[in-house]
C-alpha positions, 0 to 999 in steps of 0.5 A: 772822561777824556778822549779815551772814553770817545775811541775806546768807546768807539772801537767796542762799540763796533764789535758790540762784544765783550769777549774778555771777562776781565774788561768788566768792571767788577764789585772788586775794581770799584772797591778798589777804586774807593780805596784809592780815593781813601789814599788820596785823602788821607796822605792830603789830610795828614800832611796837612796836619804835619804843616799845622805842627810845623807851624805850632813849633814855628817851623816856617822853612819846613811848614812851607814846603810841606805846604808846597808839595801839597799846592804843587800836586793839587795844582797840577792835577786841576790843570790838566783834569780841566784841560781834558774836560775842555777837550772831551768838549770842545771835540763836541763827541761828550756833551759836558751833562753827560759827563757830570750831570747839573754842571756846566762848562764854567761850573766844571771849571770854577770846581777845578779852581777850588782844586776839586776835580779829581774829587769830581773825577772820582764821584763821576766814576764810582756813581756811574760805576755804583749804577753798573756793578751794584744796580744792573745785576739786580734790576735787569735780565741777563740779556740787558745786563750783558748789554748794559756791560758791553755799552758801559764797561769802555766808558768806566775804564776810560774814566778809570785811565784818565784818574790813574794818569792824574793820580800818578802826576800827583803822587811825583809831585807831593806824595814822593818829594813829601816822603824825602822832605820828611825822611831829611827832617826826621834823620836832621832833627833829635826828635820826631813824631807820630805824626811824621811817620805816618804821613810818610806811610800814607805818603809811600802807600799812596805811591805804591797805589798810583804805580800799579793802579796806573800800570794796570789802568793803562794796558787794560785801556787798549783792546789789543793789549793783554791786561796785567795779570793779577796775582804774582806779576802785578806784586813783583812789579809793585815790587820792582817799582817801591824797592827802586824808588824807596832806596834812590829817596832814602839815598837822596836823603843821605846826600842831603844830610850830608850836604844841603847842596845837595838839593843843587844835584837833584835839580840838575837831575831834574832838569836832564829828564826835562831836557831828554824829554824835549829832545823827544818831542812829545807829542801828549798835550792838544796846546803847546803850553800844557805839553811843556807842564807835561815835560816838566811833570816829566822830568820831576818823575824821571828824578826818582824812577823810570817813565816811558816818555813816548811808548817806543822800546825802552830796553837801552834807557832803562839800562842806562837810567838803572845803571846811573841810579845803582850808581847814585846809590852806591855814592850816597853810601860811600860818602856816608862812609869816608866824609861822616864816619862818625854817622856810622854808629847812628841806628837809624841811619845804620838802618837806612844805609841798609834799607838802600842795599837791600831795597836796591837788590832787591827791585833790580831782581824784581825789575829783571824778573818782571821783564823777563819771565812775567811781562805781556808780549802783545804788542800795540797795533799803531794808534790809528787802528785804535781810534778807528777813524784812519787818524790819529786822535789826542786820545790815540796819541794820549795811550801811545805816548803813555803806554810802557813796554 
């Protein structure tokens, strides 16, 4: 539980009321909640098991990387989960048995080592979550089940918060840039495999989890935020969200067959979205080093869709980063066309160039949709307000910072 826990906490505290019925923490939400641990695992599980074959075949360039995105997103994550544990600590306001019971400071941080904090973080979660919807209403009265839901809800949804943040830098990291590694390898070689198909499905379906469970966590997080609806507006930016990114990988991974070099654009990308994030000045992490991880998480996700960096209006770099990706997509099909025509007749790429259109088509219309006709209007009162303490904490600067439009 990070510093959400402490002023969300605060804040409901101090009205000792529950007047949304869709801030409780229901049966559904701590299913879900097991469903996305079973996500997680298994785009881990079989992309390993994709590495292993690459290394049976004596693949070592692809076994490597394939490796690589998985260490990559597994490190990252033990970084900053640990980071916020240290935090939530050393503030002295969560004493380290309440977060995880029988585990110390030093034994919270070698677990993380062994790269098994978001496992911690989900067992943390779902047994005080088990204890809520599956425990209370069966033991207590109406009276202590209300009042166990009023003192227990803001802490779950925190520890909701924090999770979604982890997974969402996980999914950029390993899950997205494994998806083009794939998709390159597939349409580069005459064969492929079972095995790779479904990594990439794993993969894209553990993306397209993180993206909503992070949207969702998110504005459910702030007491003056309007939660996402359900229903049509959650699909229709689940669509916005997979059509954007599926068809700006798939054209990267056209210009990649086209030229390995490729690979040189791509960082360059990269390294813009570093850049524009600097330039803004974020202010998310309590230590300087950890806040230049963050700017670098950043910018790799900035490489494949839209992230509101520092939670200010967002209406001209969207247009502008939307219309540099509509932009990369229409080059990739182009230069398919004048510099590999003898690609054309491929089926599969046939079935990727159309993928693209259709998959640029249609988030755009999704993106606009979602924006106009279905986006919450609420607007955030200033952080301060959310802590509740006349300053602005790393937890009111964490919601802030992270919060879109």
């Amino acid at each position: 539980m990070s510093d959400f826990t402490k002023s969300l906490y605060r804040v409901l505290q101090r009205d000792n009321k529950m007047r949304n019925p869709d801030i409780q923490f229901t049966r559904l939400r701590w299913l879900l909640t097991f469903a996305g641990l079973f996500l997680y695992v298994a785009d881990i599980y079989t992309d390993i098991s994709l590495a292993l074959m690459y290394f049976q075949e004596k693949q070592w360039v692809w076994t490597g990387l394939t490796i690589l995105f998985v260490l990559a997103g597994l490190l990252v994550t033990q970084i900053f989960s640990c980071a916020w544990y240290w935090d939530d600590i050393k503030e002295d306001l969560l004493k380290p048995q309440e977060q995880i019971s029988g585990i110390s400071k030093g034994g919270l941080t070698l677990l993380h080592v062994l790269g098994v904090g978001i496992f911690i973080r989900y067992y943390h979660l779902l047994n005080k979550g088990s204890k809520v919807v599956w425990t209370t209403k069966k033991s207590h009265t109406l009276e202590e089940s209300r009042d166990v839901h009023v003192h227990t809800h803001p802490s779950l949804f925190s520890l909701a918060t924090d999770l979604s943040m982890l997974k969402l830098f996980e999914v950029f990291l390993e899950s997205v840039p494994q998806l083009l590694l794939q998709l390159y390898i597939v349409q580069g070689r005459d064969e492929d495999s079972v095995m790779q198909y479904v990594s990439m499905a794993f993969s894209l379906s553990n993306t397209a989890w993180a993206l909503v469970d992070y949207r969702r966590c998110l504005r459910r997080s702030l007491p003056h935020i309007k939660e996402m609806p359900p229903g049509i507006p959650t699909a229709v930016y689940l669509l916005y969200k997979l059509c954007t990114i599926t068809s700006h990988i798939l054209s990267y991974s056209l210009l990649l067959i086209l030229n390995i070099y490729s690979i040189i654009a791509l960082i360059i990308l990269c390294l813009l979205g570093m850049i524009w994030t600097q330039l803004l000045q974020t202010n998310f992490c309590s230590s300087k080093y950890l806040e230049l991880l963050y700017r670098a998480v950043t910018g790799v996700i900035l490489t494949f869709t839209f992230f509101n960096v520092k939670g200010q209006d967002t209406k001209v770099p969207m247009i502008i980063y939307y219309s540099c990706h509509t932009f990369i997509n229409n080059m990739a099909l182009l230069l398919l066309a004048f510099l590999k025509p003898e690609l054309q007749t491929d089926r599969f790429l046939l079935t990727v160039c159309g993928l693209i259109i259709v998959g640029s088509v249609l988030g755009l219309v999704s993106l606009v949709w979602y924006y106009v006709f279905l986006h919450p209007r609420e607007k955030c009162s200033e952080a301060d307000e959310v802590d509740g303490l006349g300053r602005e904490t790393k937890a009111t600067r964490r919601i802030r910072n992270f919060l879109q439009p």
